[in-house]
N, CA, C and O atoms as a GROMACS GRO file, in nm:
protein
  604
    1UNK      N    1  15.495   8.214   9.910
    1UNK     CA    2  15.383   8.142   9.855
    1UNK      C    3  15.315   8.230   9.749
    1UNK      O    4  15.269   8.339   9.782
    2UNK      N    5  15.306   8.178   9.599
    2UNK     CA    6  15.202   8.235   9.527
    2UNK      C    7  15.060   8.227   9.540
    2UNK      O    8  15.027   8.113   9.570
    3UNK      N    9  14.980   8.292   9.530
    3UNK     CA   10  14.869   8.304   9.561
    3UNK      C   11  14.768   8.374   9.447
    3UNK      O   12  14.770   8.495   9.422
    4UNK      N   13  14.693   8.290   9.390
    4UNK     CA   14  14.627   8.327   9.276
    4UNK      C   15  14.528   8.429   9.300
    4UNK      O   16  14.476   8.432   9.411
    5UNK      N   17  14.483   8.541   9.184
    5UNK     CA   18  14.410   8.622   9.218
    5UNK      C   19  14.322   8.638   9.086
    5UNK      O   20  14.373   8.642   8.974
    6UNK      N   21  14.120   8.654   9.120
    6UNK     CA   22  14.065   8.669   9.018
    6UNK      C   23  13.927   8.724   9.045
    6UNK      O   24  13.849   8.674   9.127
    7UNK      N   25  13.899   8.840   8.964
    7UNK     CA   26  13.754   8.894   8.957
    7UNK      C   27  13.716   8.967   8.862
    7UNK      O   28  13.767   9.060   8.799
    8UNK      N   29  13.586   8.893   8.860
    8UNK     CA   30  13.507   8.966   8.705
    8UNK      C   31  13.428   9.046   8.782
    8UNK      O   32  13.425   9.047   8.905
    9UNK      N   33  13.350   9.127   8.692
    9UNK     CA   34  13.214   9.237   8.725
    9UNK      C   35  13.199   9.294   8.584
    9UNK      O   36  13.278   9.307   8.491
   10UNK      N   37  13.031   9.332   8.604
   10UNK     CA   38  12.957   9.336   8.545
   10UNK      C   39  12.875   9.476   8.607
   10UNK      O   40  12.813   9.445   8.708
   11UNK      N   41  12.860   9.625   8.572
   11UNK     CA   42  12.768   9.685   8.635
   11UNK      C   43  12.752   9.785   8.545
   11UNK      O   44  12.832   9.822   8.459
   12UNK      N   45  12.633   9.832   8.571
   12UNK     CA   46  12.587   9.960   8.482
   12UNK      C   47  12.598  10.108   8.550
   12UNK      O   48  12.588  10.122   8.672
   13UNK      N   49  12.619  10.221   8.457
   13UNK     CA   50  12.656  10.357   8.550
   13UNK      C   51  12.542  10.439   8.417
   13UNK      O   52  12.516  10.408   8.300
   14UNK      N   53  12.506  10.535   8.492
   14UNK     CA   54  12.427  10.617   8.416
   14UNK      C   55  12.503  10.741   8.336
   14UNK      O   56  12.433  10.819   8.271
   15UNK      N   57  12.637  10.757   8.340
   15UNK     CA   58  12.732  10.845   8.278
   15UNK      C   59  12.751  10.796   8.135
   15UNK      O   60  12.748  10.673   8.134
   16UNK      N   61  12.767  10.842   8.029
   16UNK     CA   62  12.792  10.827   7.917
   16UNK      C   63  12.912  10.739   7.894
   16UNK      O   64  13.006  10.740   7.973
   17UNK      N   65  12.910  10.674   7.802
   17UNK     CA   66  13.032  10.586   7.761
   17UNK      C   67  13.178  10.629   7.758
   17UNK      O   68  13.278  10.572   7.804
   18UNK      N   69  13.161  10.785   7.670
   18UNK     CA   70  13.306  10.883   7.682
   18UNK      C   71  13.341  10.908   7.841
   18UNK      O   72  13.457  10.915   7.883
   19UNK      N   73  13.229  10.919   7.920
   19UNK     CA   74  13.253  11.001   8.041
   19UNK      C   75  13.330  10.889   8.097
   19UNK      O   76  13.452  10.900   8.098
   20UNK      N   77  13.288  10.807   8.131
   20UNK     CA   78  13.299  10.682   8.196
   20UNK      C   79  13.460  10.618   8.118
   20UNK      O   80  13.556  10.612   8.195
   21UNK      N   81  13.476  10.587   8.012
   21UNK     CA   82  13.612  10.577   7.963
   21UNK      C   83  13.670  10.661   7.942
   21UNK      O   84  13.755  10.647   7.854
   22UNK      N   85  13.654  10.827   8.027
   22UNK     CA   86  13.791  10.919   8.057
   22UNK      C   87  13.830  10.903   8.154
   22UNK      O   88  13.940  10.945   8.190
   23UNK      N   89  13.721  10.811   8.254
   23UNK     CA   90  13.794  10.862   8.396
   23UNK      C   91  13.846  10.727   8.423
   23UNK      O   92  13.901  10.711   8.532
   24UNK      N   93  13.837  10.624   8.337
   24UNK     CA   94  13.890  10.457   8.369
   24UNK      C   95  14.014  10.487   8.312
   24UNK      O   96  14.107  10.461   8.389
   25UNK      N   97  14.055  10.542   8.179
   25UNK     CA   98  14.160  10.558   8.129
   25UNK      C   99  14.275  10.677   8.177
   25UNK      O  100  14.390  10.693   8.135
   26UNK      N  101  14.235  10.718   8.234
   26UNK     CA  102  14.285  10.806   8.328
   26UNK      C  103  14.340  10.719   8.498
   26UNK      O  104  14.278  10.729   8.604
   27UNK      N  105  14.446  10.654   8.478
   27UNK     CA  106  14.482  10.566   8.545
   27UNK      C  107  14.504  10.627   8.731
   27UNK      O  108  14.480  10.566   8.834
   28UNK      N  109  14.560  10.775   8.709
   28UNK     CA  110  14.590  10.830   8.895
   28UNK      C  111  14.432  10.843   8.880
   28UNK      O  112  14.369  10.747   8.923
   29UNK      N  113  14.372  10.928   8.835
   29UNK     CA  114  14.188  10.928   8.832
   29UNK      C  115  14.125  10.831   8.882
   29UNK      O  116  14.044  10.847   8.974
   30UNK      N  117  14.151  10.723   8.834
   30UNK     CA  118  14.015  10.578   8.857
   30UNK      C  119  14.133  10.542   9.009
   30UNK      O  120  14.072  10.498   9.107
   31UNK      N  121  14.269  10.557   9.026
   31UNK     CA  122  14.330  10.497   9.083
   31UNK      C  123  14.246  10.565   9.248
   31UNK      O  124  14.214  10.481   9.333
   32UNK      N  125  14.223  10.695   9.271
   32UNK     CA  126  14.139  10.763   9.355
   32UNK      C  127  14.070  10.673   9.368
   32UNK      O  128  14.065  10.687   9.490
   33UNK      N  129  14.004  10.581   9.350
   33UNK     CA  130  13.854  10.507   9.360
   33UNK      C  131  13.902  10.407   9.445
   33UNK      O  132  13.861  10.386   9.559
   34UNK      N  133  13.985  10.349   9.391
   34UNK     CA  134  14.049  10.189   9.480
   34UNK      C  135  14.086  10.244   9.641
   34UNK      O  136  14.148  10.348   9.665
   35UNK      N  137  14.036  10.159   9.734
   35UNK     CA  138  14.084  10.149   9.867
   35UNK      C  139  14.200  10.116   9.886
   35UNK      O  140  14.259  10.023   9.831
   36UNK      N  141  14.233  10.176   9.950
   36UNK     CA  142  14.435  10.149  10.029
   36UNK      C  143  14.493  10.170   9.977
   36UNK      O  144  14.591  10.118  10.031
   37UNK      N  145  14.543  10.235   9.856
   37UNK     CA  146  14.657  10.291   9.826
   37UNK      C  147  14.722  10.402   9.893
   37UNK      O  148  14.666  10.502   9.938
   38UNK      N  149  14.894  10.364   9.898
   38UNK     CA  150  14.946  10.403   9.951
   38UNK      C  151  15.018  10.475   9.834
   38UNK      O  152  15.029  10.596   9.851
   39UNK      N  153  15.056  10.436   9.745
   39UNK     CA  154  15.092  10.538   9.659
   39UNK      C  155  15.066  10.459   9.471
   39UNK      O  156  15.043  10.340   9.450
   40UNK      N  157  15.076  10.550   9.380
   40UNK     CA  158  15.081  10.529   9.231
   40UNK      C  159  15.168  10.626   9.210
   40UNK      O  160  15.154  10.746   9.234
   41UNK      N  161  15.282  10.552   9.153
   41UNK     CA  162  15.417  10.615   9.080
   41UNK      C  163  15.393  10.584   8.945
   41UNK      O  164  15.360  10.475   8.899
   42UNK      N  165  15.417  10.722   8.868
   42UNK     CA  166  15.391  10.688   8.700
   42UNK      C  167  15.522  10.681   8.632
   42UNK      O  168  15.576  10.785   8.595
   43UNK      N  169  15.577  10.564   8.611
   43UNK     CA  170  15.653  10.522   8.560
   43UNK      C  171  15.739  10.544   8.417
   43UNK      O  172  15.845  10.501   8.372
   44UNK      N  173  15.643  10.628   8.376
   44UNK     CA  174  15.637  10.681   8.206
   44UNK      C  175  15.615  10.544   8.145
   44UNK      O  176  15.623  10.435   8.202
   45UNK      N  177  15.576  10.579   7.980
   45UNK     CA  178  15.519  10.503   7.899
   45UNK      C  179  15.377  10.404   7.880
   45UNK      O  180  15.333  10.314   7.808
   46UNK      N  181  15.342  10.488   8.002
   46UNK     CA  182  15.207  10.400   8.029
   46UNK      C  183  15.193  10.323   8.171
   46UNK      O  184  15.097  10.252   8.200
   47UNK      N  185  15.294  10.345   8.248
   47UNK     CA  186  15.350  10.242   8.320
   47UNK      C  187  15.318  10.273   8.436
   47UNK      O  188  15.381  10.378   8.453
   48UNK      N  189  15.250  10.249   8.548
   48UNK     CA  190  15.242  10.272   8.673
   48UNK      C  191  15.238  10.118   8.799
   48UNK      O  192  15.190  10.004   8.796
   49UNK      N  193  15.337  10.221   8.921
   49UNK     CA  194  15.333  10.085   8.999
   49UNK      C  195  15.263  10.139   9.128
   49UNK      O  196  15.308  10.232   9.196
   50UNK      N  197  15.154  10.072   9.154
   50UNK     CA  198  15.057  10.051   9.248
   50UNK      C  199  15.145   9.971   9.407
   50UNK      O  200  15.221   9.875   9.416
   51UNK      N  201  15.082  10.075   9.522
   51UNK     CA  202  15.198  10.041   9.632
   51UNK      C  203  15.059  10.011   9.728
   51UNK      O  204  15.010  10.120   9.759
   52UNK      N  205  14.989   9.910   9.779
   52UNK     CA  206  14.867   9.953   9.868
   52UNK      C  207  14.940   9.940   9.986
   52UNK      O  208  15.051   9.889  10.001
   53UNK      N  209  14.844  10.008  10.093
   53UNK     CA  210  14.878   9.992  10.226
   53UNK      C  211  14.912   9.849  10.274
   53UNK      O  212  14.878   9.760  10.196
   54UNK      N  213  14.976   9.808  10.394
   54UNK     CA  214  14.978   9.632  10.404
   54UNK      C  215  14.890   9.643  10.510
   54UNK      O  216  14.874   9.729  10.597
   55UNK      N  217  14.818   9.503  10.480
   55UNK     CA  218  14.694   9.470  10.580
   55UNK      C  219  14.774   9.307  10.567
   55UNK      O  220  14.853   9.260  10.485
   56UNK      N  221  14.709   9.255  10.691
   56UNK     CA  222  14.735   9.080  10.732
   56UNK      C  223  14.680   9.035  10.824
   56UNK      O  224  14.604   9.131  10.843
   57UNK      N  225  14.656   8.972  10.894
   57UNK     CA  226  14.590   8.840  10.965
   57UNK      C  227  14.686   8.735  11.055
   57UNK      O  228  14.761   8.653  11.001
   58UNK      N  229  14.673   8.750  11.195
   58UNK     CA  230  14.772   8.604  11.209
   58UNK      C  231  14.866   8.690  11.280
   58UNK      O  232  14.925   8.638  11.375
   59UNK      N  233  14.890   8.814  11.251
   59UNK     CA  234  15.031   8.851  11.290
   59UNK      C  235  15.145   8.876  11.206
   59UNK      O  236  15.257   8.924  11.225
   60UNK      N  237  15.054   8.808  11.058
   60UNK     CA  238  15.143   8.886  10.954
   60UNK      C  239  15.082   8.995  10.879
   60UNK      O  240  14.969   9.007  10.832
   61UNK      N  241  15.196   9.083  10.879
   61UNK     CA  242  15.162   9.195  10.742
   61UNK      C  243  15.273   9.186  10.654
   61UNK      O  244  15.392   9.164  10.677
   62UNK      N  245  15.183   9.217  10.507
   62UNK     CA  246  15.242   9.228  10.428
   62UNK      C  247  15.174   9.364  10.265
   62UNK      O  248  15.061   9.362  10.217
   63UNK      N  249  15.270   9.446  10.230
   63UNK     CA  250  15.191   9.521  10.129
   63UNK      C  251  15.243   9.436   9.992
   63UNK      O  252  15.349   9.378   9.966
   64UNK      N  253  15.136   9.454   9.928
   64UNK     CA  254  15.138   9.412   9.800
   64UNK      C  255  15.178   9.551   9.691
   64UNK      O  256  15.130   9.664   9.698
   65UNK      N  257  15.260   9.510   9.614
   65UNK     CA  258  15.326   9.617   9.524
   65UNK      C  259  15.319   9.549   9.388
   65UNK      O  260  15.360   9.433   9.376
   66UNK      N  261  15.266   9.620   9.282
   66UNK     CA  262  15.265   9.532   9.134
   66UNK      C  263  15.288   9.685   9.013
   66UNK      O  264  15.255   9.802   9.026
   67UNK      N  265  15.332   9.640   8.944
   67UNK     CA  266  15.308   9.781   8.792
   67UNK      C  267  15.279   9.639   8.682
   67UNK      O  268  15.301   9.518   8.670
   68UNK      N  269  15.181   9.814   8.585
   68UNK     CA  270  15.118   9.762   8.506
   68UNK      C  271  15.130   9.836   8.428
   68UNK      O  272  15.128   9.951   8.471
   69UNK      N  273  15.146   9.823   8.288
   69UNK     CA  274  15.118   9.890   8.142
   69UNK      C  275  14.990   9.895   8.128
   69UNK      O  276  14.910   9.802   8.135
   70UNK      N  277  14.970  10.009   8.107
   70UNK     CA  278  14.799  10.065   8.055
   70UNK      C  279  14.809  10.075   7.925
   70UNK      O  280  14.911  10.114   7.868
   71UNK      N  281  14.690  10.037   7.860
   71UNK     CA  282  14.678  10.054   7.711
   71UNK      C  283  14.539  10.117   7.705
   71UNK      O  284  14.448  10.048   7.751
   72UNK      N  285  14.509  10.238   7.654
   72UNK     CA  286  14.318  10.260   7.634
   72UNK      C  287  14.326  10.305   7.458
   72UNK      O  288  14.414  10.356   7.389
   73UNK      N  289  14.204  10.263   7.436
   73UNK     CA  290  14.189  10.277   7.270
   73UNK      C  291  14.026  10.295   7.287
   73UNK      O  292  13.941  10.206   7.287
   74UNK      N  293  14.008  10.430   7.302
   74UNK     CA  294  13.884  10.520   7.289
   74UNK      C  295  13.820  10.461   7.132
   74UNK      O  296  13.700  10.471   7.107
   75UNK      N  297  13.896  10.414   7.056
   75UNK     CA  298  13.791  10.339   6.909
   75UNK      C  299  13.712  10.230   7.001
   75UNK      O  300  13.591  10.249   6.988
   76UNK      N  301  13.741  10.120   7.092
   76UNK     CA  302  13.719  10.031   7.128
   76UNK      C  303  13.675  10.065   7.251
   76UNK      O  304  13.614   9.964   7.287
   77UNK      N  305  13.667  10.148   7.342
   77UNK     CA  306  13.611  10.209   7.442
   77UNK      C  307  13.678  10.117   7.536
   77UNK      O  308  13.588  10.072   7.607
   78UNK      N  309  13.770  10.076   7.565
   78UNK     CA  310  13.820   9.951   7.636
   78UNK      C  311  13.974  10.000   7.720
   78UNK      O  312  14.054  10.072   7.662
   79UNK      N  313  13.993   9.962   7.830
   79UNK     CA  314  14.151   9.991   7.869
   79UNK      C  315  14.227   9.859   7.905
   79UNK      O  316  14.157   9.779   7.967
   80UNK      N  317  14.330   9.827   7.884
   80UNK     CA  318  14.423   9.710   7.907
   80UNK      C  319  14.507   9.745   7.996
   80UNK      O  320  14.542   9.863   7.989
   81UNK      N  321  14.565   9.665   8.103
   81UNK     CA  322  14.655   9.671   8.183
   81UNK      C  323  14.730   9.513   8.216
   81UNK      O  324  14.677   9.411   8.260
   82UNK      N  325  14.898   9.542   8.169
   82UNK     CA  326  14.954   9.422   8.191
   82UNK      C  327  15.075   9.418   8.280
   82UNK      O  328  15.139   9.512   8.327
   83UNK      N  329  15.099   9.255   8.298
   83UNK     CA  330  15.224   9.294   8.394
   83UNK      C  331  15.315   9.375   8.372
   83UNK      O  332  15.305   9.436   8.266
   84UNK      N  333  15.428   9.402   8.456
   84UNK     CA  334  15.572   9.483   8.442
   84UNK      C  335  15.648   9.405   8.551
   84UNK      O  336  15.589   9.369   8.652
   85UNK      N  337  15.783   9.379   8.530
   85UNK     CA  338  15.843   9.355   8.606
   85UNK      C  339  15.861   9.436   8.738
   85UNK      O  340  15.865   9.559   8.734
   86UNK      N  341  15.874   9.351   8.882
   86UNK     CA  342  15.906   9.442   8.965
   86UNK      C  343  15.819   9.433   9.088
   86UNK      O  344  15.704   9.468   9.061
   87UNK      N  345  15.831   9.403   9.192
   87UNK     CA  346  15.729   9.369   9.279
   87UNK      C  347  15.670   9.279   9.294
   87UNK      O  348  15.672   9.202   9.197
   88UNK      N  349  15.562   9.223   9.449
   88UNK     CA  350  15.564   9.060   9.444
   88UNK      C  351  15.399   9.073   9.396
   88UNK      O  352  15.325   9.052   9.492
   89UNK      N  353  15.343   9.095   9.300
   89UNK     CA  354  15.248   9.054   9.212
   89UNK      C  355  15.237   9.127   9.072
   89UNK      O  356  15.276   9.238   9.036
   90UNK      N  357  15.182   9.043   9.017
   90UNK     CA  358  15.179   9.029   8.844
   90UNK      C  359  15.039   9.005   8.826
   90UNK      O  360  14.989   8.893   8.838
   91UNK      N  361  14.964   9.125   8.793
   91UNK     CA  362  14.848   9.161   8.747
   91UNK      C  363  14.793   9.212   8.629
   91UNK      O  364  14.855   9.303   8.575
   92UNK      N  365  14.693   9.173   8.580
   92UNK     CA  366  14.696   9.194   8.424
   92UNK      C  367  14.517   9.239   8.445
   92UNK      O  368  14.458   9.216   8.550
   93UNK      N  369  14.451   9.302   8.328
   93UNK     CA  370  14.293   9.246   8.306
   93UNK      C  371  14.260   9.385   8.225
   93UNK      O  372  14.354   9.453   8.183
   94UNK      N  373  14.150   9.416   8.208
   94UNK     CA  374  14.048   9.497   8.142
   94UNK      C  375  13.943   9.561   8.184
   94UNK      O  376  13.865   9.486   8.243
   95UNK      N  377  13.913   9.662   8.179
   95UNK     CA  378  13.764   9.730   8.149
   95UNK      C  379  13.691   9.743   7.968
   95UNK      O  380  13.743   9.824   7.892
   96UNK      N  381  13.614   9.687   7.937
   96UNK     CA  382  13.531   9.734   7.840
   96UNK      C  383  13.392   9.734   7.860
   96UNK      O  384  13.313   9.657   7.916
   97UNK      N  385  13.381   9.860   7.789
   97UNK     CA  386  13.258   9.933   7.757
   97UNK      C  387  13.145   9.955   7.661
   97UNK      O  388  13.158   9.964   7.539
   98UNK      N  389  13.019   9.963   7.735
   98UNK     CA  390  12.934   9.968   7.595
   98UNK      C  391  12.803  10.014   7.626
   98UNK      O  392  12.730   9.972   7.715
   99UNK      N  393  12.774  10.127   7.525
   99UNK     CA  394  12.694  10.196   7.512
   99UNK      C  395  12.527  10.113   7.557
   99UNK      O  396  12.485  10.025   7.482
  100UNK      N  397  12.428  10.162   7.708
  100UNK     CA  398  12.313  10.066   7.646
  100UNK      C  399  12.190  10.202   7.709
  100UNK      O  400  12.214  10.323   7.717
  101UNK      N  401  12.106  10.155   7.733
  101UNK     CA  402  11.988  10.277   7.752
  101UNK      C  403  11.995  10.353   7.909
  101UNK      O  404  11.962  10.312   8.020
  102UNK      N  405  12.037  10.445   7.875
  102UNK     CA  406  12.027  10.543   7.977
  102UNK      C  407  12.210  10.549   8.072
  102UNK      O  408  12.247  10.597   8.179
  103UNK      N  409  12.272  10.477   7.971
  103UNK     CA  410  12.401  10.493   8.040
  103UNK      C  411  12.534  10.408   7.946
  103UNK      O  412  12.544  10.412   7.823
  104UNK      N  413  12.632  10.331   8.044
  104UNK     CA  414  12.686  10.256   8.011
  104UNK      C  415  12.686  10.132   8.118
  104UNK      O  416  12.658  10.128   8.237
  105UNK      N  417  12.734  10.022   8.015
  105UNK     CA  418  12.784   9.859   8.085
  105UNK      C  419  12.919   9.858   8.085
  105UNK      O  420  12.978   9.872   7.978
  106UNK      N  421  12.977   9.845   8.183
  106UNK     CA  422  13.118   9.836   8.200
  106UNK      C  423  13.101   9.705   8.267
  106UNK      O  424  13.041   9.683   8.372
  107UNK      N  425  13.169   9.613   8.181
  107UNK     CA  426  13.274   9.457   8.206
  107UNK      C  427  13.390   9.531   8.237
  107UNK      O  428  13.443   9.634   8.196
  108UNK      N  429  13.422   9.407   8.363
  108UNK     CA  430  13.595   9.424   8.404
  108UNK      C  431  13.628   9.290   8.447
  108UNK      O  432  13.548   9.201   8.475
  109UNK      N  433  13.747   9.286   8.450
  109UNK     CA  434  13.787   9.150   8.470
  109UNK      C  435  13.971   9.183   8.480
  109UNK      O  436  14.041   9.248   8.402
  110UNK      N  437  14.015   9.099   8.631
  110UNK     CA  438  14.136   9.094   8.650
  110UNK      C  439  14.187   8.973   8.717
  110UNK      O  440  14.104   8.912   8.785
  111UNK      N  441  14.310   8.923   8.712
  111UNK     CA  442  14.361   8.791   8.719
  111UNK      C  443  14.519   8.844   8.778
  111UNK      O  444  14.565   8.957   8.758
  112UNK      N  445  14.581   8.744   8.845
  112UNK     CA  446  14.687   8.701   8.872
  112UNK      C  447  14.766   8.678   8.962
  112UNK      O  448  14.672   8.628   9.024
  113UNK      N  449  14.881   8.662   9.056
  113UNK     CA  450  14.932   8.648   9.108
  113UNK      C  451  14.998   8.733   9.259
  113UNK      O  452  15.079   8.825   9.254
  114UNK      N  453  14.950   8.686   9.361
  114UNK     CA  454  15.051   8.782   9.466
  114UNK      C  455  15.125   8.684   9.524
  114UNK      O  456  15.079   8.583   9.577
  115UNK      N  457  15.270   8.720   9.512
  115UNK     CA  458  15.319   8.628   9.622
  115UNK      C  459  15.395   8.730   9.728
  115UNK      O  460  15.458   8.835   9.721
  116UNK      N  461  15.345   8.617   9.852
  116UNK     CA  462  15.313   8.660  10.017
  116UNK      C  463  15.416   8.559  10.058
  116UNK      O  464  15.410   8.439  10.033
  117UNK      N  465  15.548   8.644  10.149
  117UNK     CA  466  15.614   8.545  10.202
  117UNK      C  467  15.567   8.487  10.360
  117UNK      O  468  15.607   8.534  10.466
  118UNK      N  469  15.474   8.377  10.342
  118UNK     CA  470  15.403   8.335  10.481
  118UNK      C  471  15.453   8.142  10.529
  118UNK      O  472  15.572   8.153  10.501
  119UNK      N  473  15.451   8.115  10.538
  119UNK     CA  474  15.499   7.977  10.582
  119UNK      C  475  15.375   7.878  10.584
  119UNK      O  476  15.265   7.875  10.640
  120UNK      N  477  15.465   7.780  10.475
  120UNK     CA  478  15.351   7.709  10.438
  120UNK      C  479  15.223   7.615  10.463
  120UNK      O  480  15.144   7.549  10.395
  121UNK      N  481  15.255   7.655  10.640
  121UNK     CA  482  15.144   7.595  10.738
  121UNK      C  483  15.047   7.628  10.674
  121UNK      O  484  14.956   7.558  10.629
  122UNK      N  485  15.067   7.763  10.666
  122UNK     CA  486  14.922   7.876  10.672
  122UNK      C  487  14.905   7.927  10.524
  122UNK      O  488  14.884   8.042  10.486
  123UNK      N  489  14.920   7.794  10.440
  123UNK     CA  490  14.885   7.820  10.285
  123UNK      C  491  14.714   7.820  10.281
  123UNK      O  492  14.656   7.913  10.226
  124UNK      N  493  14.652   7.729  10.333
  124UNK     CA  494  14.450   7.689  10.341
  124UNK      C  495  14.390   7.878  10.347
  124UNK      O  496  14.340   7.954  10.263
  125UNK      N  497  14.436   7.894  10.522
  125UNK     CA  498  14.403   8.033  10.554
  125UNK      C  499  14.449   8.126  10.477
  125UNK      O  500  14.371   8.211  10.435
  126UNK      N  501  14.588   8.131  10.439
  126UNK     CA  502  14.627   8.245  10.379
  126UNK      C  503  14.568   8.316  10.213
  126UNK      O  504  14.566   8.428  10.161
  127UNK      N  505  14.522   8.168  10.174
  127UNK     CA  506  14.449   8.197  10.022
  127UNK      C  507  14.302   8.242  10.055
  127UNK      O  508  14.230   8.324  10.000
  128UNK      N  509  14.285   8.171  10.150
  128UNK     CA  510  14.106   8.243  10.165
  128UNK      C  511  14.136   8.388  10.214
  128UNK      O  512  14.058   8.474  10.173
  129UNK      N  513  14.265   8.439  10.318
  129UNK     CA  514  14.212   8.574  10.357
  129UNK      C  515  14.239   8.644  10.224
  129UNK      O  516  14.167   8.743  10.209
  130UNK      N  517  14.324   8.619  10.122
  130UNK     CA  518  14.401   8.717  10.038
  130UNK      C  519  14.267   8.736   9.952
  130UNK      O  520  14.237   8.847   9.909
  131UNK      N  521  14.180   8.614   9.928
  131UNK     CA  522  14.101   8.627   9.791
  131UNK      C  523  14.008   8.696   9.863
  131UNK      O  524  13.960   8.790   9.800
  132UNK      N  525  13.946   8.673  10.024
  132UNK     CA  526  13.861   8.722  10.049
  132UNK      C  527  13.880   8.912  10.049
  132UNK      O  528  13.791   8.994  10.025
  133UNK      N  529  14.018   8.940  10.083
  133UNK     CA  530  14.048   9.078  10.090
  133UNK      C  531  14.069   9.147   9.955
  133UNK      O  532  14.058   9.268   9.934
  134UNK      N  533  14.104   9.046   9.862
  134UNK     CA  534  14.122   9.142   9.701
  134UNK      C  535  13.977   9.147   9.670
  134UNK      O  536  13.939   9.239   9.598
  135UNK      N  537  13.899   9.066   9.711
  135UNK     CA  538  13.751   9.082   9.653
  135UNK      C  539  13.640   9.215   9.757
  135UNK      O  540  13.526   9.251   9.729
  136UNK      N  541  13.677   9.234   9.808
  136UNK     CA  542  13.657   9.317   9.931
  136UNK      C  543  13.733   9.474   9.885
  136UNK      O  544  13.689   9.589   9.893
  137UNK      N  545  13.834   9.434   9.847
  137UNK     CA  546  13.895   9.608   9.777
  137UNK      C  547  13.867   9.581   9.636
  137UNK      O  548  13.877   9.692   9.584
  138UNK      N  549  13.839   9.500   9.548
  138UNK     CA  550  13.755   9.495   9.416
  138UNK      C  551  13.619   9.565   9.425
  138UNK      O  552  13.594   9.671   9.368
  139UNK      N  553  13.533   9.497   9.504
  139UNK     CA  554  13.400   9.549   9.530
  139UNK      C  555  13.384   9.702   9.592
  139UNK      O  556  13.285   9.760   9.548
  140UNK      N  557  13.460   9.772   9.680
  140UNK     CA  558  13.463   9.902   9.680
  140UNK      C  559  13.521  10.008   9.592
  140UNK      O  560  13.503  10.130   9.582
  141UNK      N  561  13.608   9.904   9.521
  141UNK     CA  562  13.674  10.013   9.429
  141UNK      C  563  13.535  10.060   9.306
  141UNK      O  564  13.491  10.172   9.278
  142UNK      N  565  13.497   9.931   9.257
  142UNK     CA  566  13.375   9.941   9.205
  142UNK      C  567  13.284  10.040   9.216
  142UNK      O  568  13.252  10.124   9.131
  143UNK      N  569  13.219  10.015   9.396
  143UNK     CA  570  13.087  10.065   9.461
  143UNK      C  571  13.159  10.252   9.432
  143UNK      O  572  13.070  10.337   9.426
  144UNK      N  573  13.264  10.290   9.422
  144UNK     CA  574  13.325  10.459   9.438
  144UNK      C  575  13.287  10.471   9.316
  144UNK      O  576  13.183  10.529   9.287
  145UNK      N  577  13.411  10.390   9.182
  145UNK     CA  578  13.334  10.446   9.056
  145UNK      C  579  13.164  10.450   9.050
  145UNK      O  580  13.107  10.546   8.999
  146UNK      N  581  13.113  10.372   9.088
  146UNK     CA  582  12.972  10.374   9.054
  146UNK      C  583  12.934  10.504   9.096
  146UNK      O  584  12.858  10.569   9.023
  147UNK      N  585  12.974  10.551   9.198
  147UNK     CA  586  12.934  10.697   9.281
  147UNK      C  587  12.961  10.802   9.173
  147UNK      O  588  12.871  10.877   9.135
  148UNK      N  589  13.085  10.805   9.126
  148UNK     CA  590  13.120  10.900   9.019
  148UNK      C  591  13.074  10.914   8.956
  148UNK      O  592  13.044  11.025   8.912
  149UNK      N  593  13.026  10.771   8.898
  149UNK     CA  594  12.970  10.776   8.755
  149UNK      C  595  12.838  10.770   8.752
  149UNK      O  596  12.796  10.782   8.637
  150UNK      N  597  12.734  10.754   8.854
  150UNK     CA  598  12.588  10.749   8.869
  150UNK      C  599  12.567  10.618   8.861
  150UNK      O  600  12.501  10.593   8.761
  151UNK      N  601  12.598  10.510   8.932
  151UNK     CA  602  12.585  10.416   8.927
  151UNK      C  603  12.445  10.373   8.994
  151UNK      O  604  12.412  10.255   8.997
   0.00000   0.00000   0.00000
């Protein structure tokens, strides 16, 4: 079953704009911040594939595995990350940045796909636990950078 995935944020950190887009663009760096990883393999060329621990519900587990091309362009203070083949989700999205009083605003925003081999009884439950659990390791990954960065 595919299972759609999506979250924006919006938060302010009291670290400078450079500070704050070395340590986002710095992909094993910010990767420290996110909960449950089990491993980040750097793929070369920009390329890393994200392995989290498996968590489930029901009696099923399952880990989610995805790679992504990083792109950062310090002119634009911004980092990109897109799919790569290989693993059962395809994740894409952004951080950008911008200078405002007494710190920075970091927008983020990520989208896309996990597919979970679960049986399609348990499609209702299975989308609420997944969105409720990516939003749950979104929001801490967040609440750590904020720590770093003086949030």
């Amino acid at each position: 079953m595919k299972i759609p995935i999506r979250a924006l944020a919006r938060f302010a950190v009291r670290a400078t704009p450079q500070t704050a887009f070395a340590l986002l663009a710095d992909v094993p760096r910010s990767a420290r911040h996110f909960p449950e990883v089990e491993s980040l393999e750097d793929e070369g060329g920009g390329v890393y594939r994200w392995r989290l621990e498996p968590v489930g519900a029901l009696g099923i587990r399952h880990q989610v595995v995805y790679a992504c091309r990083y792109t950062a362009d310090a002119s634009t203070l911004s980092v990109q990350w897109t799919p790569v083949a290989g693993g059962n989700g395809t994740i894409r999205g952004h951080w950008r940045l911008a200078a405002r009083a007494g710190g920075t605003l970091i927008d983020f925003a990520t989208s896309g796909e996990l597919e979970i081999p679960i049986p399609a009884w348990l499609g209702a439950p299975a989308r609420s636990f997944v969105a409720a659990e990516f939003r749950r390791q979104i929001d801490r990954y967040h609440e750590n950078l904020k720590r770093s960065l003086g949030g």
